[in-house]
C-alpha positions as CSV (number, residue, x, y, z in Angstrom):
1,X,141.0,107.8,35.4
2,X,144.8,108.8,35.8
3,X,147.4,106.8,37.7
4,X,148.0,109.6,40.1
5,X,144.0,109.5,40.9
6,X,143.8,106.3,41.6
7,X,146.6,106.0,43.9
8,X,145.6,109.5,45.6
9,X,141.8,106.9,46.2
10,X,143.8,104.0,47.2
11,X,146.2,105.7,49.8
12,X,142.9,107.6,51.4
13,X,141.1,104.4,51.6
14,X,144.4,103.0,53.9
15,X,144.4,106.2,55.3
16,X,140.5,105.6,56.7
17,X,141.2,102.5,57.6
18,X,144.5,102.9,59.5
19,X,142.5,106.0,61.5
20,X,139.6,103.3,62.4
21,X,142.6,100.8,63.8
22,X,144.2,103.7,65.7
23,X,140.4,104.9,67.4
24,X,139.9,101.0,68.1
25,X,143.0,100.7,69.8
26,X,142.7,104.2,71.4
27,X,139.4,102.7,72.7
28,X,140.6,99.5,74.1
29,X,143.3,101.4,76.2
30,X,141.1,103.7,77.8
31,X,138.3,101.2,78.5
32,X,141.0,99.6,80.7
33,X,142.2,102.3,82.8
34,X,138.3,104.1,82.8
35,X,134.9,102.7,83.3
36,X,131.3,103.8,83.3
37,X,128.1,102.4,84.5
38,X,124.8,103.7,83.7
39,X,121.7,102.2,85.4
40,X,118.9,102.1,83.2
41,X,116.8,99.3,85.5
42,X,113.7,100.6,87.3
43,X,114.0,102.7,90.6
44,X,118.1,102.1,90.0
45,X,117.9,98.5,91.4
46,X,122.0,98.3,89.9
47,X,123.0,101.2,91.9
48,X,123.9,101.2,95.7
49,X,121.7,103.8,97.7
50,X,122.9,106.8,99.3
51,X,122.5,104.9,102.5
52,X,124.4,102.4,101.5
53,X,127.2,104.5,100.2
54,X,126.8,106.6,103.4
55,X,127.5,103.4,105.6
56,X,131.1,102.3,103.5
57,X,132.2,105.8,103.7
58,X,131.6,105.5,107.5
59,X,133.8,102.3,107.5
60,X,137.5,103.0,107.2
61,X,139.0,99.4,106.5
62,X,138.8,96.6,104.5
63,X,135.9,94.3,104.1
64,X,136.3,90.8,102.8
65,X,133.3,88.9,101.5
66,X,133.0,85.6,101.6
67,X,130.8,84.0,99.5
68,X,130.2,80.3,100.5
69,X,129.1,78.9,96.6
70,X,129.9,76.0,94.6
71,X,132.3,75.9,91.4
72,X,130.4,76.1,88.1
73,X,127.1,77.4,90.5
74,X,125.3,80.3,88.1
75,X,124.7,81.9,91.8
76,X,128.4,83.1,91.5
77,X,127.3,85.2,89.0
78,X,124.7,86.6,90.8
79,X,126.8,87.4,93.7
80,X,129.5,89.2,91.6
81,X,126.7,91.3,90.4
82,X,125.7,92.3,93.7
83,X,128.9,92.8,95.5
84,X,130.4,94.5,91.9
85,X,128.3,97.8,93.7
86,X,129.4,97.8,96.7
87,X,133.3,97.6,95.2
88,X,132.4,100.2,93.0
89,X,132.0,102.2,95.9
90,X,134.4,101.2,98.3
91,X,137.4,99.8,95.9
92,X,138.6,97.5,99.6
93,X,135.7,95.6,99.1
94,X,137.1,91.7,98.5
95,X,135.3,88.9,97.2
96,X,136.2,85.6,98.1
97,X,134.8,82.6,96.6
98,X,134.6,79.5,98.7
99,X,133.7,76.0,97.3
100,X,132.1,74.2,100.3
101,X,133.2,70.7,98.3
102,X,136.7,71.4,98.5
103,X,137.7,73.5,101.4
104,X,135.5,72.0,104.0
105,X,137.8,73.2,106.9
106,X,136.8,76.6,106.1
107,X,133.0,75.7,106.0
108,X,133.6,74.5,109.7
109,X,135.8,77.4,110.5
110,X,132.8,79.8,109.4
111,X,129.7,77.8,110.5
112,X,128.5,77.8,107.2
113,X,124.8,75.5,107.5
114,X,124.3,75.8,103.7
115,X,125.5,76.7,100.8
116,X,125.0,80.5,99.5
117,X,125.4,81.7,102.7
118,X,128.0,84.9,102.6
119,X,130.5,85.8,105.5
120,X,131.0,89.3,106.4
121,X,134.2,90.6,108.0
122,X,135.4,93.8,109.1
123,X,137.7,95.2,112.1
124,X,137.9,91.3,113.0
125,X,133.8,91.1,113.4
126,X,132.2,88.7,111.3
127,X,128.2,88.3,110.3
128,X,126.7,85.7,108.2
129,X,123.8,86.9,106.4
130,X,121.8,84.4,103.5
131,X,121.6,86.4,100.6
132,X,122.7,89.2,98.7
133,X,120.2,91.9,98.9
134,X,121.3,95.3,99.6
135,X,118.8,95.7,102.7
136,X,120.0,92.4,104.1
137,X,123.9,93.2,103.2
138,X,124.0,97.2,104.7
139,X,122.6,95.9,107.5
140,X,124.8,93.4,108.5
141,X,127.6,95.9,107.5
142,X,125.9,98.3,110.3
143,X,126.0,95.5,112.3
144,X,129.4,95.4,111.9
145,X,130.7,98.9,111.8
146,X,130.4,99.4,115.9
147,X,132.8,97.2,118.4
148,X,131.5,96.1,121.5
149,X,127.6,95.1,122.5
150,X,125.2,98.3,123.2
151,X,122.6,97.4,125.1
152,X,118.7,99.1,124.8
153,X,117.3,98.2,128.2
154,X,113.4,99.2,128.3
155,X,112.4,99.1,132.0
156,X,109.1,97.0,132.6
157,X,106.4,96.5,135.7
158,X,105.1,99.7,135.6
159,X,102.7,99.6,132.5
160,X,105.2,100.9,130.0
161,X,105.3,99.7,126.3
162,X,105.7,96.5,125.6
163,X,108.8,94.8,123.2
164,X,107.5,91.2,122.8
165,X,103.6,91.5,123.0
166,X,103.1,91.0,119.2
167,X,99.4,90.8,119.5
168,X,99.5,94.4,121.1
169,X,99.3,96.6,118.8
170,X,100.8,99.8,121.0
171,X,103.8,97.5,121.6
172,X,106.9,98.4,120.1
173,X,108.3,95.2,118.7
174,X,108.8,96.2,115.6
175,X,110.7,98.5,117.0
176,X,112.9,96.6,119.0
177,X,113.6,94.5,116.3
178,X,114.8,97.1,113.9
179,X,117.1,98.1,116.7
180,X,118.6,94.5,116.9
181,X,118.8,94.3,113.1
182,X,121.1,97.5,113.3
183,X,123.6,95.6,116.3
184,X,122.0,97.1,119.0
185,X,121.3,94.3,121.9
186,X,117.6,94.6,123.2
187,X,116.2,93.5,126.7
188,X,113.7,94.3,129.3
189,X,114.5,95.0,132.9
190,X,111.9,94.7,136.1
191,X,113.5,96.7,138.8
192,X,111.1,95.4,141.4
193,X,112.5,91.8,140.3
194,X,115.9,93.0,139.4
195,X,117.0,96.1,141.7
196,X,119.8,97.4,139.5
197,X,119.8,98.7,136.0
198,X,123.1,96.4,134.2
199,X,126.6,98.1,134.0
200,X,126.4,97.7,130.5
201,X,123.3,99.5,129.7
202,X,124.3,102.0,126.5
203,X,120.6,103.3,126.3
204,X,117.4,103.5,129.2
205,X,114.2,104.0,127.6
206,X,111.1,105.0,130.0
207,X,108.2,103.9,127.4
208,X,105.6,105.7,129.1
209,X,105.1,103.9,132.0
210,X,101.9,103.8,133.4
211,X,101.9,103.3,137.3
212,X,104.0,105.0,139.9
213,X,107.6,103.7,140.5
214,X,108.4,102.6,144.2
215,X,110.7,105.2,146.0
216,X,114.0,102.8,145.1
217,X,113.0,102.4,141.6
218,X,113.1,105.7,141.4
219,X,116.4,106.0,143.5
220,X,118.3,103.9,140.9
221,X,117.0,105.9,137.7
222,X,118.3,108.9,139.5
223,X,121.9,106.8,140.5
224,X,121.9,106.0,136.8
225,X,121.6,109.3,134.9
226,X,124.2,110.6,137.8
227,X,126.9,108.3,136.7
228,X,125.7,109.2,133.2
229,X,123.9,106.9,131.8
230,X,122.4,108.1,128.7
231,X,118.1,107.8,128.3
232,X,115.6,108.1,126.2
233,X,112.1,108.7,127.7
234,X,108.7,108.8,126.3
235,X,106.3,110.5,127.9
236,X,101.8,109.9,126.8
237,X,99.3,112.8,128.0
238,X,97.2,109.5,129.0
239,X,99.2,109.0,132.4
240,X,100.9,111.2,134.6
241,X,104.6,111.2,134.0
242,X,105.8,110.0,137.6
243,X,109.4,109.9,138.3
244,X,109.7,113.9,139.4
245,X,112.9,113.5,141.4
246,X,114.4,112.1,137.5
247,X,112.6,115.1,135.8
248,X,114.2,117.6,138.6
249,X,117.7,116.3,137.7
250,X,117.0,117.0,134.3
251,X,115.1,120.7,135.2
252,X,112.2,119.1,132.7
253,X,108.7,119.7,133.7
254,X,106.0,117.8,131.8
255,X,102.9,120.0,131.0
256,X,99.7,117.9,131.4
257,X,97.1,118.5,128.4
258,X,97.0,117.2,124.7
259,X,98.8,119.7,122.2
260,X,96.1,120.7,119.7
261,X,96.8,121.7,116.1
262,X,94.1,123.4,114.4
263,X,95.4,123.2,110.7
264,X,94.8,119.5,110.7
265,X,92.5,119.5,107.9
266,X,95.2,121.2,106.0
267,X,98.0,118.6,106.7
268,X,95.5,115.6,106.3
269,X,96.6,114.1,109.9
270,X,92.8,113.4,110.4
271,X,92.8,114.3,114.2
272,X,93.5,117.5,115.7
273,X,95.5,116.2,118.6
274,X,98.1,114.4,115.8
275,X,101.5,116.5,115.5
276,X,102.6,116.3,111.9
277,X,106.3,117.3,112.0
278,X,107.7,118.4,108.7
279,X,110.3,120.5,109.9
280,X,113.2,120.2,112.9
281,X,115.2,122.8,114.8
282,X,119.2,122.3,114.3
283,X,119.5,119.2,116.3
284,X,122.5,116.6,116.1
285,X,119.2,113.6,116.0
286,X,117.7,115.3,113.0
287,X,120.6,116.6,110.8
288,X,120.0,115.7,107.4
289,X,116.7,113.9,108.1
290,X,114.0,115.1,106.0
291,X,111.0,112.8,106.4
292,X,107.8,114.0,108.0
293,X,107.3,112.4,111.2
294,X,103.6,111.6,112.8
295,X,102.8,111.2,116.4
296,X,99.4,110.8,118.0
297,X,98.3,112.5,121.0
298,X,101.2,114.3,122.5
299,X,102.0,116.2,125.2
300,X,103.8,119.2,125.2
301,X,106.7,119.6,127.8
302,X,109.0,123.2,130.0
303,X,112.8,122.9,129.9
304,X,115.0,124.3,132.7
305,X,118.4,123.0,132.4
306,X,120.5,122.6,135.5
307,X,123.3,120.7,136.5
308,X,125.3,121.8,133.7
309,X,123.0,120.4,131.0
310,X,122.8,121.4,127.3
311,X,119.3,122.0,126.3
312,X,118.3,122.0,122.1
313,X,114.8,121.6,120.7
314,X,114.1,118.4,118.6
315,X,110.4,118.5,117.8
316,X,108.2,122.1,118.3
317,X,104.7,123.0,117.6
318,X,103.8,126.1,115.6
319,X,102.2,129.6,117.5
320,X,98.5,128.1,116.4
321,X,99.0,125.3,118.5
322,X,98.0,124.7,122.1
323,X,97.9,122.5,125.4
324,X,94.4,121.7,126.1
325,X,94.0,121.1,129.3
326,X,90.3,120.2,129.3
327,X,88.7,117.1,127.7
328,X,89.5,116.8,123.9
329,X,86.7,114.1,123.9
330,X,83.9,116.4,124.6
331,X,82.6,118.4,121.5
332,X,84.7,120.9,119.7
333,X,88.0,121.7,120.9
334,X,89.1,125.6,121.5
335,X,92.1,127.5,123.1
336,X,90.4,129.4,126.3
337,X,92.3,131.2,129.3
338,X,93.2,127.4,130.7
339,X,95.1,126.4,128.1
340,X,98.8,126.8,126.7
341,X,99.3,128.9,123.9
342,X,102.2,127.8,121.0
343,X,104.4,127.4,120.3
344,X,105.1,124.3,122.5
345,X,108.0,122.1,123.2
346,X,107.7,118.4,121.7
347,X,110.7,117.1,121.9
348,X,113.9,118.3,123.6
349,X,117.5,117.0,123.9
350,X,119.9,117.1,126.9
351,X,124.0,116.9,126.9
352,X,126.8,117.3,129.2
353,X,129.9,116.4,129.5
354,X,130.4,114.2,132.5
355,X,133.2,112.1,134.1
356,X,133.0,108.3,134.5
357,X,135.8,105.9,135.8
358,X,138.7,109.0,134.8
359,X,137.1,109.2,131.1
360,X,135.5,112.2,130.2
361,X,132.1,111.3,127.9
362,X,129.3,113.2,126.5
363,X,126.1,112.6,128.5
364,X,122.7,112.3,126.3
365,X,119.0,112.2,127.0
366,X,115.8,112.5,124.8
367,X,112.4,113.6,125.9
368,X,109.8,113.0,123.5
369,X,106.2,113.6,124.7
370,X,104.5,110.5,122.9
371,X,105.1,107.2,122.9
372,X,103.0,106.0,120.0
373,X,104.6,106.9,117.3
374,X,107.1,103.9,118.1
375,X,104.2,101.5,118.4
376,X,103.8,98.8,116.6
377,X,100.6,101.0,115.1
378,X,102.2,103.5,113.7
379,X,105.7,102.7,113.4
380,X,105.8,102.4,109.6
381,X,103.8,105.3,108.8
382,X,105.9,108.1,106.9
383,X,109.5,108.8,108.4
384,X,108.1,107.7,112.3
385,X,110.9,104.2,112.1
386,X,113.9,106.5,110.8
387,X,113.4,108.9,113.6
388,X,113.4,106.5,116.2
389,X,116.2,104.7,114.9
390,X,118.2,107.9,114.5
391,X,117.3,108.5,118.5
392,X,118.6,105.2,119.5
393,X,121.9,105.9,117.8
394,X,122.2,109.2,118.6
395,X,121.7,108.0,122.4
396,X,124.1,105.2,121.8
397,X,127.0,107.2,120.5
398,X,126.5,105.8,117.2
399,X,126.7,109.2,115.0
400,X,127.7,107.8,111.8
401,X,125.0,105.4,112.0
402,X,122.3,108.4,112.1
403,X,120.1,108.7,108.7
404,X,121.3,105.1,107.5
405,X,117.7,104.0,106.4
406,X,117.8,100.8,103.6
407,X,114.9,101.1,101.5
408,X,113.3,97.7,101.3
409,X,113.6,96.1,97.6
410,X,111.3,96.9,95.1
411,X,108.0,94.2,94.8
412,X,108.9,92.6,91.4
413,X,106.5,89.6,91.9
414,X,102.5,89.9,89.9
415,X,99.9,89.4,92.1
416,X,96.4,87.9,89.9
417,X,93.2,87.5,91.4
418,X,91.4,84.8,91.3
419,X,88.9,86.0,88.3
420,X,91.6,87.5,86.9
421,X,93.9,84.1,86.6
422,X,90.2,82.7,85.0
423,X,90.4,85.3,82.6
424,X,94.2,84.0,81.6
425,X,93.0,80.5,81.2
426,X,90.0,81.2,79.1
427,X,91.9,84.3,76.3
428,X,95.0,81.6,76.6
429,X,93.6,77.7,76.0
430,X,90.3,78.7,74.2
431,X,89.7,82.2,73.1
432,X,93.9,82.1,71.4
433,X,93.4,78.7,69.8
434,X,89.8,79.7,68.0
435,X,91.1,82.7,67.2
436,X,94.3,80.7,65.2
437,X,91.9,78.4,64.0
438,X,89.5,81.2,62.6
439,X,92.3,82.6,61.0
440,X,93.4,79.3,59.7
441,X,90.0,78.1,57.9
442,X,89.8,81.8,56.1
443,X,92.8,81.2,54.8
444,X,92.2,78.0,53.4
445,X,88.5,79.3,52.4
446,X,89.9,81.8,51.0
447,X,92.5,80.3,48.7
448,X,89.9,77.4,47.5
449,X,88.1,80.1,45.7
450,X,91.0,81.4,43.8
């Protein structure tokens, strides 16, 4: 081999190597100023939600975390992992560690009962939550996204649903805890007991009352929707409505009958009198929602606005529906000259603009004729929890809460019956071993013949 070859070799071999250098270092620089994450764990358990991501875009400022957690505790790592999403998505996210050993004034300062317990802040509003999980942390950060208290104020003594009867299982306290778990305040009122509805009532809810309200009950429902106060009412086929002088106000009339849907079979509701909803008109309550909704035994319902209210459609039966206004519990159900032909009015919304103490404010109101679907029953059944949830915001003035639904996390624990935990035993401390052995004495049986 000539000189001239083998220098031409060595100088392309310096050559190759000084081009490797150049993409390693070409590399290393743009790993620091870009980054990419790809989340290859099942059902994305790495990656916020678009909940999640929907509630920090709806939050403007800076939130500091603060993770109460000793030095050198392997849960730091844990939570760096957890809130490493969430700054992802909202860069002004801020982690603070805080070592409960050395900067006890600020254990006192936060309340902090134990360690691992993490300290919200946003706007000046504060929530302490015990863990990290992405249900339990976009829910505090709900929480915290709305100044002030809204109060839910159901109205009691009159037969209407119940929000503390757990052993009931038409009560809605499922419900009324998922409202408190998104920062809305929750309580009961007894107008008979306590003959004013509070000042600071954000939403009325008529849960399908049962019994007839006395003539100043009903007086200071009507005084409250006139000074606009914003309700939600829920009205069963089971009772009669009541409270006429508040539907008048409203120009609502409540049809009495059970809405019938004849494709039942089709939709698998089980029960002809079960409206299946799996599509919405435009509606402010159900924009972007796109879960089916169930609700049992409803009754459909005539809107006449007046005094200047807004009227838009939120829930509507299809042209093969009907009112039955006979007895569905009698043989086979059909649509004769009595009843209401579809399509027919579910669910309805009401707005106007009103003025209260010099402000002007946008009036709301929700009819919904059913009351079960918020039951304890039948809350969790397909979208029936979301919906409600989005109609207590909605009422509240909390729009850029609407639609923000945290999955719960994923089930990663094994559950073994009892026979099958047997099984475990016997294939691992005797069927394993005599296998081993088996395999053992062939061997040596084996080689003794050789």
């Amino acid at each position: 081999m000539t000189d001239s070859k083998m220098k031409s070799q060595y100088l392309q071999k310096w050559f190759s190597v000084l081009l490797l250098i150049a993409l390693i270092v070409v590399l290393g620089v743009l790993s620091t100023r870009f980054s990419a994450a790809v989340d290859w764990t099942t059902g994305n358990r790495n990656t916020l939600t678009e909940a999640s991501q929907a509630q920090l875009a709806s939050m403007d400022g800076p939130i500091i975390v603060r993770a109460f957690v000793y030095s050198g505790d392997p849960l730091r790592r844990e939570v760096e992992q957890d809130f490493g999403r969430y700054q992802r998505a909202k860069p002004d996210v801020e982690l603070r560690f805080v070592d409960p050993s050395t900067q006890p004034q600020q254990v006192r300062e936060f309340n902090i009962r134990q360690p691992g317990q993490i300290v919200l802040e946003y706007d000046g509003r504060r929530e302490t939550i015990p863990g990290t999980t992405e249900p339990m942390v976009t829910t505090a950060l709900q929480r915290l996204a709305v100044s002030g208290e809204q109060w839910v104020v159901f109205l009691t003594g009159h037969g209407e649903r119940s929000i503390s009867r757990a052993e009931d299982s038409l009560a809605m306290t499922a419900y009324a805890n998922a409202l408190r778990e998104r920062g809305l305040k929750v309580q009961t009122v007894n107008l008979t007991e306590t003959p004013a509805i509070p000042d600071n009532t954000s939403v009325l809810v008529l849960a399908s009352p049962e019994r007839a309200y006395l003539p100043g009950e009903i007086e200071l429902v009507r005084d409250y929707v006139a000074r606009g106060g914003n309700l939600l009412w829920l009205a069963d086929p089971d009772h009669p409505t009541g409270l006429a002088e508040v539907a008048a106000e409203l120009g609502v009339t409540w049809l009495d009958g059970y809405a019938i849907f004849p494709n039942y079979q089709v939709i698998g509701t089980g029960h002809p009198g079960f409206f299946a909803a799996t599509q919405y008109p435009s509606n402010a309550v159900t924009q972007g929602f796109d879960q089916i909704t169930l609700f049992p035994l409803v009754r459909a319902m005539a809107v006449d606005p007046v005094n200047d209210w807004a009227m838009q459609p939120l829930l509507v039966a299809s042209d093969a529906a009907w009112l039955e206004t006979g007895d569905i519990t009698s043989g086979t159900v059909a649509l004769d000259d009595d009843d209401i032909p579809g399509p027919l009015l579910i669910g309805a919304t009401l707005t106007r603009d009103v003025e209260v103490e010099g402000k002007k404010i946008t009036q709301r109101v929700a009819l919904i004729g059913d009351a079960d679907f918020l039951s304890d029953l039948h809350l969790t059944e397909l979208g029936n929890q979301g919906f409600g949830l989005n109609l207590a915001q909605w009422l509240a003035l909390r729009d850029a809460q609407l639609n923000i639904q945290i999955p719960e996390a994923p089930d990663t624990e094994i559950v073994i019956s009892l026979w099958g935990g047997k099984a475990m035993v016997v294939g691992f401390v005797i069927v394993l071993p005599l296998l081993l052995l088996l395999v053992g004495v062939g061997r040596w049986f084996l080689r003794r013949r050789r």
